[in-house]
C-alpha positions as CSV (number, residue, x, y, z in Angstrom):
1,X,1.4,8.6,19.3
2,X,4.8,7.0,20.7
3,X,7.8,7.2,18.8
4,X,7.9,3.4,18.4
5,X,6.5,0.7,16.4
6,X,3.9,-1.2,18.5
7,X,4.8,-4.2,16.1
8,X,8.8,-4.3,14.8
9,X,10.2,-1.7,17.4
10,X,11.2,0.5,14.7
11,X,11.8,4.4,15.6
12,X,10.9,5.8,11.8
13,X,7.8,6.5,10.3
14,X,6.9,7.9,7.4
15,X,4.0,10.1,6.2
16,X,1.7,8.5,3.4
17,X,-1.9,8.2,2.1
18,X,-3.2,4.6,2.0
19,X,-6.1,2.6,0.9
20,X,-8.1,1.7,4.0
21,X,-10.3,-1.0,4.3
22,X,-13.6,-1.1,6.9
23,X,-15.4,-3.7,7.6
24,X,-18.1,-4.4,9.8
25,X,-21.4,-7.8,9.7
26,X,-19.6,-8.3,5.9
27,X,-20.4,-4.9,5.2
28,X,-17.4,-3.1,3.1
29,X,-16.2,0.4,2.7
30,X,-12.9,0.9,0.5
31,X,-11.4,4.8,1.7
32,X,-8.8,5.6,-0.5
33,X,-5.9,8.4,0.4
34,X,-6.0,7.9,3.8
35,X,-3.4,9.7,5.6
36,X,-0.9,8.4,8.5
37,X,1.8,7.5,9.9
38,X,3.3,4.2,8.4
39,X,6.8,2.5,9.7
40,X,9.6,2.5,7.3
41,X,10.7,-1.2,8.5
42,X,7.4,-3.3,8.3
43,X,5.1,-0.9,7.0
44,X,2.4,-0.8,10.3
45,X,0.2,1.6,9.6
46,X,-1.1,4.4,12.2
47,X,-4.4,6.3,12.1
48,X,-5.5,9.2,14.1
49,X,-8.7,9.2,15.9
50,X,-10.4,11.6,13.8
51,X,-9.9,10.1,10.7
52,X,-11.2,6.8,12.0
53,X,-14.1,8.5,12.9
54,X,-14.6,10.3,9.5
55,X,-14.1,6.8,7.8
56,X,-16.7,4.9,10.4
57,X,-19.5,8.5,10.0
58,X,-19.1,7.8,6.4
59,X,-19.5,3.9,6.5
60,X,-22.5,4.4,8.6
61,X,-24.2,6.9,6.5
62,X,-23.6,4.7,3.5
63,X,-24.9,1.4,4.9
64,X,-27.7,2.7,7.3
65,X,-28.8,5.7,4.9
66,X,-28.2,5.0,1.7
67,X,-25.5,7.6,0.4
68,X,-24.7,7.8,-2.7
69,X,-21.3,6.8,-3.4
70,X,-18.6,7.6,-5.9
71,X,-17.6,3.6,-7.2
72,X,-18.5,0.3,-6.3
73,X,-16.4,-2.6,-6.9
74,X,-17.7,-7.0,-7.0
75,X,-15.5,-9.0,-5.4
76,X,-14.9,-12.5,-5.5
77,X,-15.5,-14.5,-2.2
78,X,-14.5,-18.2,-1.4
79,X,-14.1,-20.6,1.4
80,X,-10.7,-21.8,2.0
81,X,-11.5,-25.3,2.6
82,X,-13.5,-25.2,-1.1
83,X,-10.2,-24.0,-2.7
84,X,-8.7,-26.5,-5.5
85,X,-5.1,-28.1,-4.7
86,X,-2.8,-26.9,-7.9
């Protein structure tokens, strides 16, 4: 990985676990604890290449084979142009 931020130019990053969020044809998978590399200015988030592929095995397993997973979650869904002026 470069020692730069692709998005502020930043030179530090900082190690952390995140919540990371897949989505492919409106189909959902939430990973939690996900490690990488994260800038400390604007908080751009950096993978490596094996954990994306652990996270897209699993989401492919799950959606084309039916594993059994550990929570599921309902959440809400509406069109912008359908929301209310407050």
């Amino acid at each position: 990985m470069s020692k730069i931020c692709h998005f502020c130019g930043n030179k530090n990053f900082k190690t952390n676990n995140v919540q990371y969020i897949c989505k492919h044809d409106n189909k959902f998978l939430i990973v939690n604890d996900v490690p990488c590399l994260q800038c400390e200015y604007c908080g751009e988030q950096y993978f490596k290449a094996d954990v994306l592929k652990k996270i897209e095995k699993e989401f492919y397993e799950i959606h084309s084979f039916g594993k059994i997973i550990k929570t599921e979650v309902t959440v809400p869904v509406e069109q912008f142009m359908e929301l209310q002026v407050a």
